[in-house]
N, C-alpha and C positions, 0 to 999 in steps of 0.2 A: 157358248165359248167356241172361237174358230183356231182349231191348231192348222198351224202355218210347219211346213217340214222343206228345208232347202237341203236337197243331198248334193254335198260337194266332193271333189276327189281326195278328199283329205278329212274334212270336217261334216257332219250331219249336225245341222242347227233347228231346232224347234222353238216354237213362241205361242205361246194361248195368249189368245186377246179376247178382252171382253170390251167387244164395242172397238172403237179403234183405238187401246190404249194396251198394251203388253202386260199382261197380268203375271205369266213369268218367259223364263227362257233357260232353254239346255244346249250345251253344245257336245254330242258325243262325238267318237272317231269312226270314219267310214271306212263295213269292212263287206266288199263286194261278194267274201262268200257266204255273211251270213243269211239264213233261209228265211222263209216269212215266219215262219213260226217265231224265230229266236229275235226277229222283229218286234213281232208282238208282245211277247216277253217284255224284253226293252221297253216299248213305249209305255206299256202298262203301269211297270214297274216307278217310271218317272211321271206317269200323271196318276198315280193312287190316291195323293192327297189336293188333288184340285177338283174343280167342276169339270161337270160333264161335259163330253165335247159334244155341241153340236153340229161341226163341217169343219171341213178339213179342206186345205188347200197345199200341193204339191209340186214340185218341182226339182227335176234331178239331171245331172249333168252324167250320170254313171248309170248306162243301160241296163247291166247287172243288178242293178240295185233297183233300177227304179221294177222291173220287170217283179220283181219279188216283193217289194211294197204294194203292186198292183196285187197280185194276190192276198197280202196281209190285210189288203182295206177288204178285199171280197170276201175274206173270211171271217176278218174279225170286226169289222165296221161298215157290215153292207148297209145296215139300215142309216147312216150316215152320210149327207149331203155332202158328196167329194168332187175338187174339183182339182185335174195335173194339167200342166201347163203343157199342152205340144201341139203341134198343129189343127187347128178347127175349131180350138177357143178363140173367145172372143178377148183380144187385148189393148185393146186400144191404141197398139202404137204398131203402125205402118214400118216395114223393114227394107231398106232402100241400100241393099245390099245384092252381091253377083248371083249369090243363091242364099236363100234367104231361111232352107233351111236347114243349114251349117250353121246357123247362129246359136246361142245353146240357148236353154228356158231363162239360166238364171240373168244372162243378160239383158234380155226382155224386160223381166220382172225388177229387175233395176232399172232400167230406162223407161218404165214408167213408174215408178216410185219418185226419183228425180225428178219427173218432166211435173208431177203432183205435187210436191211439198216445193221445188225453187222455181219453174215455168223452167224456160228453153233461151237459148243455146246451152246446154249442160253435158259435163265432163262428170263419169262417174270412173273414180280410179278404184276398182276391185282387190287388194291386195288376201291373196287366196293360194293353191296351187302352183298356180299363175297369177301375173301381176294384169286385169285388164283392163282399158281405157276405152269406154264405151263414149260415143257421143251422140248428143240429141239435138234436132236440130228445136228451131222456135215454136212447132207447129208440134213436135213429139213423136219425131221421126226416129227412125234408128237407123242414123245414117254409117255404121263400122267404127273401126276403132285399131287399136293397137293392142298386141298379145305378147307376153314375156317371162319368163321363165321367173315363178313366186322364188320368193327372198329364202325361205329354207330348201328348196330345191336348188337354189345355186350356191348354198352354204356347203348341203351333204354331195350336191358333184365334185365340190372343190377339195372338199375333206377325203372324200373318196379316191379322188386323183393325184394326191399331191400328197406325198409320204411322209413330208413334215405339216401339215397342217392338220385341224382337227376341227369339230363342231363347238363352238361358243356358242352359250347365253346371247341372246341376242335383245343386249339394254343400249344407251348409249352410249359411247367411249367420254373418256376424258377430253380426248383431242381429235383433232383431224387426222394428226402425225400420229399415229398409233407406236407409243414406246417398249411393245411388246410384241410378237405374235396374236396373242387374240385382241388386244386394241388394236392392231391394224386388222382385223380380221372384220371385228365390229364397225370402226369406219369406214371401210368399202360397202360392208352391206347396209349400215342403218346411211348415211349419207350419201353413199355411190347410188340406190335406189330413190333415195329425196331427188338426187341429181337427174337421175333419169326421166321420174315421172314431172318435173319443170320440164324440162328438155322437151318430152313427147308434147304435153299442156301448150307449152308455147309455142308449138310450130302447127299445133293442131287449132289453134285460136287464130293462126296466122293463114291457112289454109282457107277456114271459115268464113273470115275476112268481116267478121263481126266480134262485137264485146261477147263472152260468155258469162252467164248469169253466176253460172256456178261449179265448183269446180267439187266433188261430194268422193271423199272416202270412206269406204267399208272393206269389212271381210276381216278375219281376224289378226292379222298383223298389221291393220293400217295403224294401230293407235301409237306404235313405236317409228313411226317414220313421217305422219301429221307434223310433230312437233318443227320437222327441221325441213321440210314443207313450205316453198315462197308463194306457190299456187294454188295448192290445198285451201279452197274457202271453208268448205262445211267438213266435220267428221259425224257421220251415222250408221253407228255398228248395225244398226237393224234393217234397211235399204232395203236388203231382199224378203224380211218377213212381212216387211210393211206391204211391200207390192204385192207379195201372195195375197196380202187381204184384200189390197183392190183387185185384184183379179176374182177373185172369189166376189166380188163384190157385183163384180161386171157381167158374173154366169150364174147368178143362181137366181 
């Protein structure tokens, strides 16, 4: 069994797969002060009633964290095949960017997940923290993208700033015309974000100046804004564990 762990600024997502199929998955909250010990706890705790891990593949966008996982695997899983995504693995996919290593792991590990399961030119919209839009080109390059402030991040600035407004559920409205407060609250963010990610998709296809294969949402709010989505081809929640596993695949 390979546990797959993506630490995000918000969310820590794990997935045992046995073989290349997802036997389960957890998604806890990431919290940068926790120690390795209280890690290990943690993971323990959620894989008691599965199989054993055999290898472990990692990836973390939060230095803090990943620094302190690095120690929970030395201490509590050294006899265990581990592999973290940062510079000197081998990834398969070439970064054709100004400095190449500003890019973070997780969007690597998606832009070869992508370039694997749809081929290339491919558009991966990450809806996370941050909203990001990685592109690939035909060959499985990682040619950049666009970065944007995630859809609750600009729900609680807006709540936080604005003396009448407040945090909503974030389902879809009735309308477009939002006839209340939190319906207008909800159609800016569930439809103003569908709007944006067409808008960025299509001038990024435009750019390219070729068809895109595919256009793949993940991360955990994408499954509320796919729906109203004119570019949105694929939706796949799991993108980043899945690549963990090719990578693990690629190093061991």
């Amino acid at each position: 069994m390979l546990l797959t762990i993506d630490v995000g600024n918000t969310n820590t997502v794990l997935g045992l797969f046995d073989g290349p199929d997802i036997y389960q998955a957890w998604r806890t909250k990431t919290d940068s002060r926790e120690t390795a010990d209280e890690l290990a706890l943690k993971f323990r705790a959620l894989l008691a009633d599965s199989p054993a891990v055999t290898g472990i593949a990692l990836c973390s966008t939060v230095p803090a964290v990943l620094r302190e996982m690095r120690t929970m695997l030395d201490r509590y899983y050294r006899d265990i095949q581990t592999v973290i995504v940062e510079p000197g693995i081998k990834t398969g996919v070439p970064i054709l960017t100004d400095n190449p290593k500003e890019v973070g792991a997780d969007r690597i590990v998606n832009s070869l997940a992508a370039f694997t399961l749809f081929g290339g030119p491919a558009i991966v919209v990450d809806f996370g923290t941050s909203t990001n839009l990685d592109v690939v080109s035909s060959k499985g390059e990682f040619l950049g993208g666009a970065l944007a402030p995630g859809i609750e991040i600009s729900i609680d600035a807006l709540a936080a700033r604005a003396a009448q407004l407040r945090k909503v559920e974030l389902v879809k409205p009735r309308n477009a015309i939002g006839k209340n407060t939190v319906e207008a609250l909800q159609s800016g963010a569930i439809y103003g974000f569908a709007g944006q990610v067409d808008g960025l998709v299509d001038r990024i296809t435009e750019e390219l100046g070729q068809e895109v294969k595919a256009v793949i949402a993940t991360g955990g709010l994408a499954g509320i804004v796919v729906p109203e989505s004119a570019t949105i081809t694929h939706h796949e929640p799991d993108l980043t564990l899945i690549g963990l596993r090719l990578m693990y695949e690629r190093n061991v």
